[in-house]
MMTF fields as JSON, N, C-alpha, C and O atoms, coordinates in Angstrom:
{
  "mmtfVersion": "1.0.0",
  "mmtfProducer": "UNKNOWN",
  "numBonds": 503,
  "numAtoms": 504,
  "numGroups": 126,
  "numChains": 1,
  "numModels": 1,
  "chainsPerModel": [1],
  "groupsPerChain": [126],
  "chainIdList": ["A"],
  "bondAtomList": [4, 2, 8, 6, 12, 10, 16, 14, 20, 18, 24, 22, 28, 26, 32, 30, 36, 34, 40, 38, 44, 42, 48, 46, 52, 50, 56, 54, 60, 58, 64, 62, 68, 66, 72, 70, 76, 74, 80, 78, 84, 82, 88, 86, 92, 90, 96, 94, 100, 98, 104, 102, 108, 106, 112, 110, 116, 114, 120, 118, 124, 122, 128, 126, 132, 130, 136, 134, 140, 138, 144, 142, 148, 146, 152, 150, 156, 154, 160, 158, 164, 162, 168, 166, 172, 170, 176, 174, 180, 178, 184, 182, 188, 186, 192, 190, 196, 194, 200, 198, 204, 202, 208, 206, 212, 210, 216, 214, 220, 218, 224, 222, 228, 226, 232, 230, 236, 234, 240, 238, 244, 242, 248, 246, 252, 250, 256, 254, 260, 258, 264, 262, 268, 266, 272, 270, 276, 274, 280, 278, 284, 282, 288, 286, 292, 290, 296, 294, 300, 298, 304, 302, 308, 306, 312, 310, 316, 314, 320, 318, 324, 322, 328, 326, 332, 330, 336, 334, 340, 338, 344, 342, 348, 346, 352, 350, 356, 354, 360, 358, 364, 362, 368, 366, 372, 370, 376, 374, 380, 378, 384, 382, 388, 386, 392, 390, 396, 394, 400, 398, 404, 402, 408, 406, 412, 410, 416, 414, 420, 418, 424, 422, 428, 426, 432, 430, 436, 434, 440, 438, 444, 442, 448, 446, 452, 450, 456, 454, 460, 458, 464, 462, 468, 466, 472, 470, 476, 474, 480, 478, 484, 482, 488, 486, 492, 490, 496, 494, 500, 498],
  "bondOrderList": [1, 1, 1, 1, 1, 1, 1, 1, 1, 1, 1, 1, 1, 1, 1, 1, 1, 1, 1, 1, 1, 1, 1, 1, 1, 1, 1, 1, 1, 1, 1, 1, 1, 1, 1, 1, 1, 1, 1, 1, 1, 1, 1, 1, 1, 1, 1, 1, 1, 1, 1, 1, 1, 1, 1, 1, 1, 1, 1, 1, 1, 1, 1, 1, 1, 1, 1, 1, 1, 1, 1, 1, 1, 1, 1, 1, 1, 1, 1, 1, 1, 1, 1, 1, 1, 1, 1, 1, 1, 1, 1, 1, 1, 1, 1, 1, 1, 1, 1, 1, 1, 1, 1, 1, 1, 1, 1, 1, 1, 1, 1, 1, 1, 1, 1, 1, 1, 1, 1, 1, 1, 1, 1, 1, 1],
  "groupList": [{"groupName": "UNK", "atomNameList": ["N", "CA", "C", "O"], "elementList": ["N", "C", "C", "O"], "formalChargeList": [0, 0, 0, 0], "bondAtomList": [1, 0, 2, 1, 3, 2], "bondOrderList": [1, 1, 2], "singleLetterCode": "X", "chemCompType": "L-PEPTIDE LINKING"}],
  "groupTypeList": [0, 0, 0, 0, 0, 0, 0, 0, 0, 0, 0, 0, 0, 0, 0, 0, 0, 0, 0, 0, 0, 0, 0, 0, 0, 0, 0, 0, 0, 0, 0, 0, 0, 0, 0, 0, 0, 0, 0, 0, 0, 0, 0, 0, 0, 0, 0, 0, 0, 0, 0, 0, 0, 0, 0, 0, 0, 0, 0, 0, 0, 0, 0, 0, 0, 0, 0, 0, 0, 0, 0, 0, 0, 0, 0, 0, 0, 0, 0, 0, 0, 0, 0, 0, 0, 0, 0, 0, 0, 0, 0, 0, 0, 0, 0, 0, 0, 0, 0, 0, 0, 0, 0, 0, 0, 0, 0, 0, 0, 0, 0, 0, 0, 0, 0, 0, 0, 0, 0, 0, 0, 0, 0, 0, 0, 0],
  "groupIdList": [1, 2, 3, 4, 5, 6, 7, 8, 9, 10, 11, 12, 13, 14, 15, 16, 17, 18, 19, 20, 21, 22, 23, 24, 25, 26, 27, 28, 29, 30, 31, 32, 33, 34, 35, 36, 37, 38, 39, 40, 41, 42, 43, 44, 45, 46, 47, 48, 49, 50, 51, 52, 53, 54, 55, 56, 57, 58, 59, 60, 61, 62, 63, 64, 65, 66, 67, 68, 69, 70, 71, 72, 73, 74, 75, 76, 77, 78, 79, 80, 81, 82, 83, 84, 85, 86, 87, 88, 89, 90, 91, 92, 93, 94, 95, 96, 97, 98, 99, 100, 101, 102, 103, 104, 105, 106, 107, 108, 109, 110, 111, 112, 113, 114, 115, 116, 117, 118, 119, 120, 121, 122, 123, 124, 125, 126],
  "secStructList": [7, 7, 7, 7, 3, 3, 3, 3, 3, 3, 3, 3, 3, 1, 1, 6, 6, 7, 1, 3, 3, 3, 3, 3, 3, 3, 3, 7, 7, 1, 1, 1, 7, 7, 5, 7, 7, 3, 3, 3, 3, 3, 3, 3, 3, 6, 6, 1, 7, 7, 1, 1, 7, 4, 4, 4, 3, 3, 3, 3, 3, 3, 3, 7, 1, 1, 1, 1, 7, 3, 3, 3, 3, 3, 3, 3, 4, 4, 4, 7, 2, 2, 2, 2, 6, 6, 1, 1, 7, 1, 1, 1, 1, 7, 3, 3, 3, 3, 6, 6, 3, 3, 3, 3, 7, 7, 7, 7, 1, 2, 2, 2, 2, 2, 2, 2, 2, 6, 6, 7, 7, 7, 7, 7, 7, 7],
  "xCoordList": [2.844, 1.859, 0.542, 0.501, -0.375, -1.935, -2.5, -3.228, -2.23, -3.065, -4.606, -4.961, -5.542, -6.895, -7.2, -6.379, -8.216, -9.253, -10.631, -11.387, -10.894, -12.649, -13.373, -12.661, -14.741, -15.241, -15.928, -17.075, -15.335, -16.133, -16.746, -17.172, -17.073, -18.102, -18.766, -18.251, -20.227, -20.5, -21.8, -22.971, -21.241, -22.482, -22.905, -22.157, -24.245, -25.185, -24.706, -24.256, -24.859, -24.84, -25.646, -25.47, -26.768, -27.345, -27.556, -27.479, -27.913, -28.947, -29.997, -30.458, -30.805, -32.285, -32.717, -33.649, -31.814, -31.93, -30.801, -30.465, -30.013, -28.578, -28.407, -28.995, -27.577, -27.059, -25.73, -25.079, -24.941, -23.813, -23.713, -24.623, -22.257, -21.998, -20.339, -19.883, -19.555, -18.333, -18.129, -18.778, -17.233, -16.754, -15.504, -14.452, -15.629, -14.23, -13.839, -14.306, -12.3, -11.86, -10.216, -9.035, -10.711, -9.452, -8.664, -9.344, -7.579, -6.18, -5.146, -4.3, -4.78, -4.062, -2.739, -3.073, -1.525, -0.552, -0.005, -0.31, 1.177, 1.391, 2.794, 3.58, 3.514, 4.47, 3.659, 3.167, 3.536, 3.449, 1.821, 0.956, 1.722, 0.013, -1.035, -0.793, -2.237, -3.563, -3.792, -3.529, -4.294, -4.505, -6.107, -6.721, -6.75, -8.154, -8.168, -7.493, -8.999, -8.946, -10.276, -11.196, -10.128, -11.816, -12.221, -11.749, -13.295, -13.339, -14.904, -15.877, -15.237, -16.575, -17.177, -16.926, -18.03, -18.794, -20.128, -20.965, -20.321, -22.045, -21.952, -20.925, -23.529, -24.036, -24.98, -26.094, -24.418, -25.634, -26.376, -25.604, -27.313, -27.909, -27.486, -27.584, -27.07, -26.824, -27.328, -26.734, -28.895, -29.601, -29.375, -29.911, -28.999, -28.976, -27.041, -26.132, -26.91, -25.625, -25.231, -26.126, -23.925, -23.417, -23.946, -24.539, -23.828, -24.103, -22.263, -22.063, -21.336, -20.167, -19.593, -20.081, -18.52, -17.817, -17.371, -16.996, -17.446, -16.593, -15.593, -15.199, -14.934, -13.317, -13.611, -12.855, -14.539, -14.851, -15.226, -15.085, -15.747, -16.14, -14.94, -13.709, -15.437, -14.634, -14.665, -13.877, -15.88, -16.248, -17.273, -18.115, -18.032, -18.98, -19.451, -18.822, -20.642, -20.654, -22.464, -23.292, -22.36, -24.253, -24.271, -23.361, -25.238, -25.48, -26.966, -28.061, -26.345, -27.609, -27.721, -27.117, -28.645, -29.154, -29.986, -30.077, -30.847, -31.337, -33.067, -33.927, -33.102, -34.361, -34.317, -35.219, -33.821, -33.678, -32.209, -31.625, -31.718, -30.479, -30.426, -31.412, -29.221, -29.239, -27.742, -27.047, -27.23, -26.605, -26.084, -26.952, -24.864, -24.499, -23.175, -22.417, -23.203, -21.393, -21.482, -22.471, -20.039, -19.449, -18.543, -17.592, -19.025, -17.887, -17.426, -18.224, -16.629, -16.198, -17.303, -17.861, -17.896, -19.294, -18.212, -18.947, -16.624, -16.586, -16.758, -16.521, -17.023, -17.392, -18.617, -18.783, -19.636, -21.107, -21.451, -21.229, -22.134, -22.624, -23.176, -22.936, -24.062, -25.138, -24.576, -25.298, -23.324, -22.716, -22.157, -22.297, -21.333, -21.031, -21.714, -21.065, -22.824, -24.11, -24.834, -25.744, -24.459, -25.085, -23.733, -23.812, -22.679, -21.588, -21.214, -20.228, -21.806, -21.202, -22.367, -22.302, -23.704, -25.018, -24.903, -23.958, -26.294, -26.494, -25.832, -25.401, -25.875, -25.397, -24.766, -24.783, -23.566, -22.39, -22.129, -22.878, -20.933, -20.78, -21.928, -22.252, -22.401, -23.256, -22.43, -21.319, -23.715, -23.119, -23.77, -24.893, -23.311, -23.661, -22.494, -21.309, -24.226, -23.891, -23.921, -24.899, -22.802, -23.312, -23.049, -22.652, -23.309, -23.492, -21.953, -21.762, -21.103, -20.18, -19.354, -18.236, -19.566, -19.143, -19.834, -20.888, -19.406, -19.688, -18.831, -17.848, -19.589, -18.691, -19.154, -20.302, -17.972, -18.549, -18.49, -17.566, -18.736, -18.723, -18.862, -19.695, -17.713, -17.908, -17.415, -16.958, -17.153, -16.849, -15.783, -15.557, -15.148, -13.586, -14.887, -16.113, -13.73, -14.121, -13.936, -14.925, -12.743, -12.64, -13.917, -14.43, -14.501, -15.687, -16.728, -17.264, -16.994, -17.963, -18.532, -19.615, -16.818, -16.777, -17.279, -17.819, -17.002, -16.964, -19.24, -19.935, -19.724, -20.848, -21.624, -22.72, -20.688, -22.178, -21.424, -22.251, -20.212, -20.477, -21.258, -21.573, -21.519, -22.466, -24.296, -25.358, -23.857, -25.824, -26.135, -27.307, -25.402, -26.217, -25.501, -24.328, -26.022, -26.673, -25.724, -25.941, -24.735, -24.327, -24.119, -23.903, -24.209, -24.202, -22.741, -22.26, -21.995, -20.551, -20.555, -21.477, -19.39, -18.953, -19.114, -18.932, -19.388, -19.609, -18.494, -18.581],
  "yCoordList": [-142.51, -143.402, -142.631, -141.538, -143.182, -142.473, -142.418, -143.335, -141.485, -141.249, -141.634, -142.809, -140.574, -140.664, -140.512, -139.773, -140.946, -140.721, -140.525, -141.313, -139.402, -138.516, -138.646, -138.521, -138.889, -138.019, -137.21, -137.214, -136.383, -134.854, -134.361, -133.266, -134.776, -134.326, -136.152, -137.267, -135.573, -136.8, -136.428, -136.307, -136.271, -135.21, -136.922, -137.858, -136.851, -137.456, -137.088, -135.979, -138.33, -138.106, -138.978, -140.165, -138.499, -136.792, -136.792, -137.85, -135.432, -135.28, -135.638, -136.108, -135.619, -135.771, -137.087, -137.41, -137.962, -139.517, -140.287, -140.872, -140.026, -140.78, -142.353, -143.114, -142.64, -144.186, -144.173, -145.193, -142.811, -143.404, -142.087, -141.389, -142.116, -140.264, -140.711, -141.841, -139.311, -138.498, -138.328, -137.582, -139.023, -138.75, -137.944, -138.202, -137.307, -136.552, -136.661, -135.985, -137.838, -137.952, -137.31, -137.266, -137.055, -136.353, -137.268, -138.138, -137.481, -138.156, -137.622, -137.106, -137.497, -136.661, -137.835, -138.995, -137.633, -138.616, -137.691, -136.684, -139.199, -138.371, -137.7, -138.048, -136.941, -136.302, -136.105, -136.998, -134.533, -133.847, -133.23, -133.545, -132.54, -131.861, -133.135, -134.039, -132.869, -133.715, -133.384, -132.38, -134.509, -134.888, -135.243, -135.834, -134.534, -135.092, -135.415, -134.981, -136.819, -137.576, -137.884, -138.045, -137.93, -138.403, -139.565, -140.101, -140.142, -141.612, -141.502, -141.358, -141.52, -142.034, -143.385, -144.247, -143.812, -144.851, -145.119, -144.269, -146.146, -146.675, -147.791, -148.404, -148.209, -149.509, -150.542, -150.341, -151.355, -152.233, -153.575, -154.329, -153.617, -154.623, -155.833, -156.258, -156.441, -157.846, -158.968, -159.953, -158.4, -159.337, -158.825, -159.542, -158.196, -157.582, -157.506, -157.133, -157.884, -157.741, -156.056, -155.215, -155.715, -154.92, -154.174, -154.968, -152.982, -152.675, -152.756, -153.06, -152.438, -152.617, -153.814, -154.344, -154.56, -155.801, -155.795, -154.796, -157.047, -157.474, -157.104, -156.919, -156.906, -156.185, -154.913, -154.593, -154.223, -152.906, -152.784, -151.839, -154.279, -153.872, -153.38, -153.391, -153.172, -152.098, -153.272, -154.091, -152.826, -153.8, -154.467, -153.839, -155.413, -155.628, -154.81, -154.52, -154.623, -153.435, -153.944, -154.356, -153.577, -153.368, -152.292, -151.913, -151.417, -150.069, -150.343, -150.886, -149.696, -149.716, -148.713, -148.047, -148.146, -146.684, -146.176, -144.963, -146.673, -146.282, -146.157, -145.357, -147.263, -147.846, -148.89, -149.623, -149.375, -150.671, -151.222, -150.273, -152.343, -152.526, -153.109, -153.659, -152.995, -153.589, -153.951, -153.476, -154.995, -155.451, -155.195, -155.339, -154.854, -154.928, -154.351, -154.026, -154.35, -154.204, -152.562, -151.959, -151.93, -150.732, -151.008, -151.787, -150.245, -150.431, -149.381, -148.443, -149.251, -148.256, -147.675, -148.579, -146.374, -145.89, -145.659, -145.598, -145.445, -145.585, -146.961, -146.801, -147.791, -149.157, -149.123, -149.714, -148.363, -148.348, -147.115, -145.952, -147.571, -146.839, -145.906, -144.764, -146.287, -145.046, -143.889, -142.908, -143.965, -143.036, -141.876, -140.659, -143.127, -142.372, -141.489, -140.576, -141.619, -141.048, -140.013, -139.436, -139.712, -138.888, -137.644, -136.553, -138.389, -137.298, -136.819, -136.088, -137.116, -136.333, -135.987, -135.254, -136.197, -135.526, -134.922, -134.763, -134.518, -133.996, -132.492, -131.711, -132.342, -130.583, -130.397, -130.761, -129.552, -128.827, -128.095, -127.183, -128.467, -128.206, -127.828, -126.819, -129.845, -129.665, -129.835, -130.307, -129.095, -128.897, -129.939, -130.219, -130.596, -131.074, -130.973, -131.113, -130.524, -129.884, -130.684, -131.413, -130.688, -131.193, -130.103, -128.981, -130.52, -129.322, -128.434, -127.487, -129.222, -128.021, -127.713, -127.341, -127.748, -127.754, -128.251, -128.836, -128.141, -128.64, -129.061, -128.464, -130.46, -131.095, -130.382, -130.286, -129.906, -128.951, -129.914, -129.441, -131.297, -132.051, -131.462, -130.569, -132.03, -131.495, -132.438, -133.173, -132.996, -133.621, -133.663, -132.542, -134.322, -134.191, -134.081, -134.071, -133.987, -134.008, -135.594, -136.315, -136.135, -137.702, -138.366, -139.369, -137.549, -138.229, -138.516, -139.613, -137.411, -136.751, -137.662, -138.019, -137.759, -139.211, -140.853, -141.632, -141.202, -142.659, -142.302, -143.042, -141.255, -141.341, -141.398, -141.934, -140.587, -140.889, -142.0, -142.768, -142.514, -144.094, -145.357, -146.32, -145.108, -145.793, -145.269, -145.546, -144.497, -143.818, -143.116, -143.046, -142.595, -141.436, -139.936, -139.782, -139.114, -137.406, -137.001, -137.538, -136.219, -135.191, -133.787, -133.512, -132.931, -131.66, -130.957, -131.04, -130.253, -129.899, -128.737, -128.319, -128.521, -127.936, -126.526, -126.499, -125.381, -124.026, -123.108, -121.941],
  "zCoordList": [122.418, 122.965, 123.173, 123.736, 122.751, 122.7, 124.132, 124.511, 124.867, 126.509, 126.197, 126.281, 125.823, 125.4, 124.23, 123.686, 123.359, 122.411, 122.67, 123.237, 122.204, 122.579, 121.435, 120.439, 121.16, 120.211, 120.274, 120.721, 119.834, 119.724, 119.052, 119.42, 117.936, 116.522, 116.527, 116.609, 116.381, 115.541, 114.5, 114.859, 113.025, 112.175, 111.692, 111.411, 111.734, 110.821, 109.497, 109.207, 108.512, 106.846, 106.472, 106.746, 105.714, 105.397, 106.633, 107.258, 107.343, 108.199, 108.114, 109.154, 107.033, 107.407, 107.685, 108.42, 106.911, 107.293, 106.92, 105.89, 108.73, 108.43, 108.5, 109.269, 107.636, 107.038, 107.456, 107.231, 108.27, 108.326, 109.649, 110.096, 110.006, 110.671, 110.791, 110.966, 110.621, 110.535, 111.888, 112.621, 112.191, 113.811, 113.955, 113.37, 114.482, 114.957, 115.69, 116.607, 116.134, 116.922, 117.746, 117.403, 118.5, 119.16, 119.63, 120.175, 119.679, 120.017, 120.857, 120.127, 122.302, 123.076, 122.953, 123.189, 122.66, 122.973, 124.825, 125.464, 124.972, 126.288, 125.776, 126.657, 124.845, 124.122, 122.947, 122.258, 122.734, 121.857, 121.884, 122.702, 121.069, 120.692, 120.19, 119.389, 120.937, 120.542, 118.69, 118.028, 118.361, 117.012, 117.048, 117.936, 115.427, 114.805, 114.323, 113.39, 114.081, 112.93, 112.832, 113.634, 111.511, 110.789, 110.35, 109.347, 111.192, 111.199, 110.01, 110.75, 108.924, 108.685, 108.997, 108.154, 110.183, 110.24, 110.076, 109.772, 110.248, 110.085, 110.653, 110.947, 110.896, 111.822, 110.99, 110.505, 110.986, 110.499, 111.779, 112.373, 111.914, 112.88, 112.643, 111.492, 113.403, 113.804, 112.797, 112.362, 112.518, 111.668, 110.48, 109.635, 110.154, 108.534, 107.979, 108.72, 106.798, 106.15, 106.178, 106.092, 106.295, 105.918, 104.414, 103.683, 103.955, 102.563, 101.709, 100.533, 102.599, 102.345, 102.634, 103.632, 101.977, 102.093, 103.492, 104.105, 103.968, 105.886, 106.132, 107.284, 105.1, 105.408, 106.141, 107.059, 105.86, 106.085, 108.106, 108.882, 108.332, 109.792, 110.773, 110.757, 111.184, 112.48, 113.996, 114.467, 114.308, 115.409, 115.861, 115.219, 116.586, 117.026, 118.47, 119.488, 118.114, 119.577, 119.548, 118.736, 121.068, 121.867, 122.193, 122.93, 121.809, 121.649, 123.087, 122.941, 124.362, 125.817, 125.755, 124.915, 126.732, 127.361, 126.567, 126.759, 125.498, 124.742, 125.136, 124.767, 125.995, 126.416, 125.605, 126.011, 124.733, 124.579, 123.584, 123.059, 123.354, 123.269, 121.913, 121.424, 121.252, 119.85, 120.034, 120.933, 118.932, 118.632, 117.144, 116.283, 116.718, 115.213, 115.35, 116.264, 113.374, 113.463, 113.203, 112.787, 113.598, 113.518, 112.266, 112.198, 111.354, 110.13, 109.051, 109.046, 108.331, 107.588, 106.787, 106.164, 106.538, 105.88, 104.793, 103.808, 104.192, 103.057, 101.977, 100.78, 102.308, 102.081, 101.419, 100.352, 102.07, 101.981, 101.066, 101.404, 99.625, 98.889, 99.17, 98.779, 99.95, 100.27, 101.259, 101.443, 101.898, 102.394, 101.25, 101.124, 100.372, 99.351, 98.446, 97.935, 98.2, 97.779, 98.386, 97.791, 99.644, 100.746, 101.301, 101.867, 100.852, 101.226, 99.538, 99.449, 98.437, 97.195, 96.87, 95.883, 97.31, 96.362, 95.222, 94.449, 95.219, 93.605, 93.887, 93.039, 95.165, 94.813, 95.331, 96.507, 94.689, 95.4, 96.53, 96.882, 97.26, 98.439, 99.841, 100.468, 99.857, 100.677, 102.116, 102.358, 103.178, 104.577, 105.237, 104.816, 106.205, 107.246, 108.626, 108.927, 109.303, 110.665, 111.739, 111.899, 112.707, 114.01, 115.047, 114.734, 116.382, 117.359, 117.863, 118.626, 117.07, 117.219, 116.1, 116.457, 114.58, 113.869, 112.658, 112.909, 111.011, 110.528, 109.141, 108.702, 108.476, 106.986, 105.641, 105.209, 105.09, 103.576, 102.863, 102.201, 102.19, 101.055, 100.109, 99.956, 98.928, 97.495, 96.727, 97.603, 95.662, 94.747, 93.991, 93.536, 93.707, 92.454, 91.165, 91.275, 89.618, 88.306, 88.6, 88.464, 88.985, 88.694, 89.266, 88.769, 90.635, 91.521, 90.598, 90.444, 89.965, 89.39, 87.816, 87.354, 87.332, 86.175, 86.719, 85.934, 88.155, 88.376, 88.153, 87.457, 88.823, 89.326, 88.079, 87.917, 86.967, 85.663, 85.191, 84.701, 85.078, 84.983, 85.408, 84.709, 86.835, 87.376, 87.275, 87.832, 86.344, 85.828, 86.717, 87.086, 87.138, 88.535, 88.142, 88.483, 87.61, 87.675, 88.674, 89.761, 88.647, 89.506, 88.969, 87.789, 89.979, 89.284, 89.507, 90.637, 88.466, 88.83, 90.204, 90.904, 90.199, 91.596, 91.081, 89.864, 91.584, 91.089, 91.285, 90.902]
}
């Protein structure tokens, strides 16, 4: 039985202008050792569609404390292209950092085949 869930990582993807972020969640049951699991999500506003299909939402959530409040869905960032696009880039084994850790992304050969099928340039893994 799951006592608590924390998150403890939350890296922006990309960093420089995130569309989605990699949560790392910790899982304490009350029998046995705490568990991490890797949630990739993203937000889309209330007023705007998902970039990924509805199956993909997670939840509806109001995001306060911000100084001001929004509304939208919490949903799977593997759903959403542009996650996908931002966690396989053009270059090999990119990092993204958050403040206590960080994600090495890299690519399969199979990844690497779907992306110049869809006309998009990747560069192989070194």
């Amino acid at each position: 039985m799951i006592q608590t869930a924390e998150i403890v990582e939350a890296i922006p993807m990309p960093h420089e202008a995130p569309v989605a972020h990699i949560l790392l969640v910790q899982v304490t049951y009350t029998e046995g050792e705490p568990e991490i699991y890797v949630l990739p999500v993203a937000f889309a506003d209330a007023g705007r569609e998902t970039s990924g299909p509805t199956s993909h939402a997670i939840a509806n959530v109001r995001v306060t404390g911000t100084g001001s409040e929004e509304e939208g869905i919490l949903h799977d960032a593997m759903g959403d292209p542009r996650f996908s696009l931002a966690s396989s880039t053009h270059r090999p084994r990119r990092r993204f950092s958050g403040p206590f850790g960080e994600v090495i992304a890299s690519t399969t050969r199979d990844f690497r085949s779907l992306l110049r099928t869809a006309g998009i340039s990747c560069s192989r893994r070194s």
